[in-house]
N, CA and C of each residue as an Amber inpcrd file, in Angstrom:
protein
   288
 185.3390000 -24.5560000 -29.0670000 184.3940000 -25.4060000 -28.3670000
 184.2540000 -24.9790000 -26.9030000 185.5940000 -24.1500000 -26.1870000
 185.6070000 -24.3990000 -24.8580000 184.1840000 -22.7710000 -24.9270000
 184.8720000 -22.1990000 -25.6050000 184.2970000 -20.5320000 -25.4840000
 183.0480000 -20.6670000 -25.8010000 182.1690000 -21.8910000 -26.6520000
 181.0480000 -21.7880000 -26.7560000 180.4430000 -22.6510000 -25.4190000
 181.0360000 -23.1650000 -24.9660000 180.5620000 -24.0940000 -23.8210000
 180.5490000 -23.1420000 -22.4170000 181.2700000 -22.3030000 -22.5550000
 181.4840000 -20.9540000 -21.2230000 180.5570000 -20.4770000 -21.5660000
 180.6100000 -19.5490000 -22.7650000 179.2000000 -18.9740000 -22.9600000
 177.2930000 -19.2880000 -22.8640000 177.3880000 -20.7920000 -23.2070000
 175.9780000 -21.5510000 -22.6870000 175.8350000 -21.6270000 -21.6410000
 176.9270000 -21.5710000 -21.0340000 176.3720000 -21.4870000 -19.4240000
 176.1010000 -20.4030000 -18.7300000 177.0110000 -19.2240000 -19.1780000
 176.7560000 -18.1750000 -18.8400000 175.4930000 -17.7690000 -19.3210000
 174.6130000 -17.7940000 -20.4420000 173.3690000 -18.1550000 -20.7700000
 172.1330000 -18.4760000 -19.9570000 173.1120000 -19.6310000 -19.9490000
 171.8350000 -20.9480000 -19.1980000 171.5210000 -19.7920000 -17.3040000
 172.4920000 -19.3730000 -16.7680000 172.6040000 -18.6880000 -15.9830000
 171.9480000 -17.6410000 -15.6710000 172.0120000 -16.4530000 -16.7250000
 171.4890000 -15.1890000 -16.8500000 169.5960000 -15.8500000 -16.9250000
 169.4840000 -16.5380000 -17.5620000 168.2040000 -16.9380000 -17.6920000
 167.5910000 -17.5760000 -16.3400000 168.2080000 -18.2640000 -16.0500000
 168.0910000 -19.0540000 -14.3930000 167.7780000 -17.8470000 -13.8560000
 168.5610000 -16.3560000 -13.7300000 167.9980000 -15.9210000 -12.7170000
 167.2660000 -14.6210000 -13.2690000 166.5460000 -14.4330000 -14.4400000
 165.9300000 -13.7930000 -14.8410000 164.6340000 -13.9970000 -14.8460000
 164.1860000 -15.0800000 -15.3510000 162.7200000 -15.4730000 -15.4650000
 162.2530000 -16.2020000 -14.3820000 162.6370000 -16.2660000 -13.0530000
 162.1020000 -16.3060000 -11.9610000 161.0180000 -15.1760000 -11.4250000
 162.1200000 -13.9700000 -11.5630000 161.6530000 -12.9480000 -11.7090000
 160.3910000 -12.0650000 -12.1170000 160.8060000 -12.4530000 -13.2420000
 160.1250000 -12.5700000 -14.9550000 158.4400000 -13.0310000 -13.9710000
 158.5230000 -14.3330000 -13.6290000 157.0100000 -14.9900000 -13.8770000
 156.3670000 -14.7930000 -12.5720000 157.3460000 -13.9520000 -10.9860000
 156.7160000 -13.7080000  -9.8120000 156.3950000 -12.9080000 -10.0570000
 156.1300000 -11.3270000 -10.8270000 155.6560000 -10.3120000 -10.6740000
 153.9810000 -10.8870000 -10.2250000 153.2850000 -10.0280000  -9.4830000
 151.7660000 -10.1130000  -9.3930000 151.1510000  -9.3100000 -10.6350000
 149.6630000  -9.9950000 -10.4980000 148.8130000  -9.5430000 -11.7470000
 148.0350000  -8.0250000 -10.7880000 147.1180000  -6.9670000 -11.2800000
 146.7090000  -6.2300000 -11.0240000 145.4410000  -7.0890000  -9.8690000
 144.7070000  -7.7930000 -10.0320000 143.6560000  -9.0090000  -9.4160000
 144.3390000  -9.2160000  -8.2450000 145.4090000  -9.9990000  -8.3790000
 146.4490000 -10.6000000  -7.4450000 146.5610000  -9.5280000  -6.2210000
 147.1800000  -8.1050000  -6.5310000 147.3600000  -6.8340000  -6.0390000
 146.1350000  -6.9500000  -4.5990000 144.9370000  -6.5530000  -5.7380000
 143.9190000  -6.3620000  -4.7570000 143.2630000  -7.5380000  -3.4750000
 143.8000000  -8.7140000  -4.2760000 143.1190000  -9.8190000  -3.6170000
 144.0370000  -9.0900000  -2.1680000 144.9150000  -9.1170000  -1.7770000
 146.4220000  -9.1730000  -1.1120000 145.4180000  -7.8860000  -0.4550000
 145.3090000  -6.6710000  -0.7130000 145.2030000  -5.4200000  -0.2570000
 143.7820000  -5.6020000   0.3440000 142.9190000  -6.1840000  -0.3060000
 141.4060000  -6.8360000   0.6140000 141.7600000  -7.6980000   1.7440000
 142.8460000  -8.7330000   1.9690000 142.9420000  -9.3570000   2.6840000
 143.4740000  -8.2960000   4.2160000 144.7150000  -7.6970000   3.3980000
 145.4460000  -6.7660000   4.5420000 144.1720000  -6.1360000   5.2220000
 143.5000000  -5.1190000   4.5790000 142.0070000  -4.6800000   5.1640000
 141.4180000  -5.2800000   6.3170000 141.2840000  -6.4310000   6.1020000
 140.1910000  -7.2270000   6.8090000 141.0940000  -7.9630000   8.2320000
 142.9630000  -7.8060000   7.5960000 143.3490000  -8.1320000   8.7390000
 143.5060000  -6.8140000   9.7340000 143.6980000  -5.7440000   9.3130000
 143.5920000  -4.4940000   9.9680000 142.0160000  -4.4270000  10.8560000
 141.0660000  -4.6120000  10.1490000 139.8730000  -4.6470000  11.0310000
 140.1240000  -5.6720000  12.1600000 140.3800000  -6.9360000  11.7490000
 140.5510000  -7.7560000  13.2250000 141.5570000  -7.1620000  14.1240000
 142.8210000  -6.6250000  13.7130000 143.5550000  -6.4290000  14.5370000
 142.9570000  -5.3080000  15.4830000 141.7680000  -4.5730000  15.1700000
 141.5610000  -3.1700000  15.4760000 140.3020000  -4.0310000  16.6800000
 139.8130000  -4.8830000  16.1550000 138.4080000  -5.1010000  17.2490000
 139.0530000  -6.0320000  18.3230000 140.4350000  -6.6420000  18.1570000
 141.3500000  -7.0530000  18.8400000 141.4870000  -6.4740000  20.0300000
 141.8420000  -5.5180000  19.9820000 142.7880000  -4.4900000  20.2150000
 141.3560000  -3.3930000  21.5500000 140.1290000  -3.7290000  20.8560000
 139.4360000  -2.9690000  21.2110000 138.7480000  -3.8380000  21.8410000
 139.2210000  -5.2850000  22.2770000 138.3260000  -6.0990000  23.1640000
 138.9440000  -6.2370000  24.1670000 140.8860000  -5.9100000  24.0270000
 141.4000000  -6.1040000  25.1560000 141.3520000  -4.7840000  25.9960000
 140.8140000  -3.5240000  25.3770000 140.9010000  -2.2720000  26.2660000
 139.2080000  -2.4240000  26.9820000 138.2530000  -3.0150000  26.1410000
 137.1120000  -3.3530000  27.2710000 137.4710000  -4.0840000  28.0810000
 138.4520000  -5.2030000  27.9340000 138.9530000  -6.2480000  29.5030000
 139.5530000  -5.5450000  30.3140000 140.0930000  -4.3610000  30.0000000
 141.1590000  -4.1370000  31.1710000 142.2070000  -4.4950000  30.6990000
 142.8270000  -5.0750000  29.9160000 144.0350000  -5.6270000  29.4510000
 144.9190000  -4.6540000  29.5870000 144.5470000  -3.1030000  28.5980000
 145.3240000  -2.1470000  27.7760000 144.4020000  -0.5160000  28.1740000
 145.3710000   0.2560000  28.2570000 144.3740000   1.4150000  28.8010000
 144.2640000   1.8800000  27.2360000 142.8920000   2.3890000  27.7500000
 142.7640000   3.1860000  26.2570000 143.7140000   4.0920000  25.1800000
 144.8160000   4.4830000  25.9410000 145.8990000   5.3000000  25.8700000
 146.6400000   4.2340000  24.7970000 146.6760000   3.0080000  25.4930000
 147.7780000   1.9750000  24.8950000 146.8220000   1.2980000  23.7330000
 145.5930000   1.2060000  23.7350000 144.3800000   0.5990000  22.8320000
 144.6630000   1.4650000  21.7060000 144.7160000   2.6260000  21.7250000
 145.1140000   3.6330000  21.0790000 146.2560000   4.0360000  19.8410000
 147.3400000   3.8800000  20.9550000 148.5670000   3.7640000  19.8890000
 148.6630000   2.4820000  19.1840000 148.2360000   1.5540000  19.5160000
 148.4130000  -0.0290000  19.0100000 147.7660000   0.0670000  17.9790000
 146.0140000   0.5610000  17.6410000 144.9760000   1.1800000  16.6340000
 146.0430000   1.7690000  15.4600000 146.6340000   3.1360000  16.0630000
 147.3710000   3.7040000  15.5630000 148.4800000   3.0280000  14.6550000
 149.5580000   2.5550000  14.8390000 150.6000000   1.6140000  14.7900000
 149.7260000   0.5690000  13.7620000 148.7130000  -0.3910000  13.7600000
 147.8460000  -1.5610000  12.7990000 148.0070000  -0.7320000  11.8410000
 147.0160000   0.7760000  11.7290000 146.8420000   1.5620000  10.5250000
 148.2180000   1.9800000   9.6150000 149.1410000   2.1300000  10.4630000
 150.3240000   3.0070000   9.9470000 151.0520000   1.7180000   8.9040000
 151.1820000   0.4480000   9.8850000 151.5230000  -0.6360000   9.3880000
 151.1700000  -0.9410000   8.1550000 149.7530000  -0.9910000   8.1540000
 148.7950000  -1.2550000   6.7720000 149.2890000  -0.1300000   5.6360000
 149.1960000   1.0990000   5.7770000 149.7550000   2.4280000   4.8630000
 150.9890000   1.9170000   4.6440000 151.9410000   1.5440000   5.5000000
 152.9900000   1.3090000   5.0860000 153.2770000  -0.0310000   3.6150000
 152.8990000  -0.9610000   4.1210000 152.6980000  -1.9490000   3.0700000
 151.5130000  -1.7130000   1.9870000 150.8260000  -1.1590000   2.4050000
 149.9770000  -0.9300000   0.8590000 151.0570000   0.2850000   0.0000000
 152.1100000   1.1750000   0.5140000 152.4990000   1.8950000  -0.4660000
 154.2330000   1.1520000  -1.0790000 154.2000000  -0.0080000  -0.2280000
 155.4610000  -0.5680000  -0.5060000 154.9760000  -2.3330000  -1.4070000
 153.7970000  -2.0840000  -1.2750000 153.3420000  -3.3150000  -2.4040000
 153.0450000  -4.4710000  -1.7870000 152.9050000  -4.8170000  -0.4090000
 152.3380000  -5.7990000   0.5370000 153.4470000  -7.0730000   0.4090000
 154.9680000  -6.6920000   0.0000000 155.7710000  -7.7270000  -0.3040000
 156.4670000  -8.3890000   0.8580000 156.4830000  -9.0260000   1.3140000
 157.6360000  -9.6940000   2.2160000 158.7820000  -9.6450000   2.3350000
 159.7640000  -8.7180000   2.8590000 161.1510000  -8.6430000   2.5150000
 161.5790000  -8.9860000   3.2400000 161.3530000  -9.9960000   4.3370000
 162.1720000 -10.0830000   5.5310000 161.6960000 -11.5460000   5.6420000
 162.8880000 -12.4710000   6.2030000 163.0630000 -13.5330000   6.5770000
 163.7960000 -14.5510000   5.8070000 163.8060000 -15.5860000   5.7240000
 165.2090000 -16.2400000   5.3470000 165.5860000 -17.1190000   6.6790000
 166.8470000 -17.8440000   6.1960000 167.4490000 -18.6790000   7.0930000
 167.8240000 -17.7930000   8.7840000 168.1270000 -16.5000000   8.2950000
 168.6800000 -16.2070000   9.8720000 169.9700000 -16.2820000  10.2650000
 170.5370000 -15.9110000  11.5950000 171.7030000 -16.5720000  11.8670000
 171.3240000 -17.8100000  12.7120000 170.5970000 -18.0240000  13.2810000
 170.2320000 -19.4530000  14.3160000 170.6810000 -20.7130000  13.9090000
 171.2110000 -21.1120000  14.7910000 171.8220000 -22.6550000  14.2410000
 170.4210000 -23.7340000  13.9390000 169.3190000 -23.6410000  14.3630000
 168.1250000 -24.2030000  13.6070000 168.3680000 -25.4510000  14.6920000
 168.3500000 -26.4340000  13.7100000 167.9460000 -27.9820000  14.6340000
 169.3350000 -28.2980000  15.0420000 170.3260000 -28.0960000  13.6490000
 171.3770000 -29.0710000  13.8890000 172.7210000 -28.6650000  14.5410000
């Protein structure tokens, strides 16, 4: 009784953290929606970027590499799958 009761859980377990998994993968649709969006945030970041070097903000030099750097950013996550791997709790003690 005990060995079948270890084993259901160990079960119940493997499954807990399998089909999480299992049901986040993205659909091919999903993919693109994500990769149209990145696009369109790359264009803003770029006319951004290109309103603060007409102010004076940023010399063209610096308008430049920043251009540079949006694009590389974007290549980078479109060949790594546009996933989020970063963030979480942190070390910061938060509120309390």
């Amino acid at each position: 009784m005990r060995k079948l009761l270890v084993l259901t859980l160990i079960s119940l377990m493997v499954l807990l953290v399998t089909v999480p998994a299992a049901l986040a993968a993205m659909t091919d649709q999903q993919k693109e929606e994500i990769d149209s969006l990145f696009q369109k945030i790359l264009e803003i970041k770029q006319q951004i970027i290109q309103k603060y070097v007409e102010a004076g903000e940023l010399t063209p030099e610096q308008g430049q590499w920043l251009q540079q750097h949006a694009e590389e950013m974007y290549q980078f996550h479109k060949a790594n799958g546009f996933v989020n791997h970063c963030g979480g709790m942190g070390y910061s003690f938060g509120m309390m």
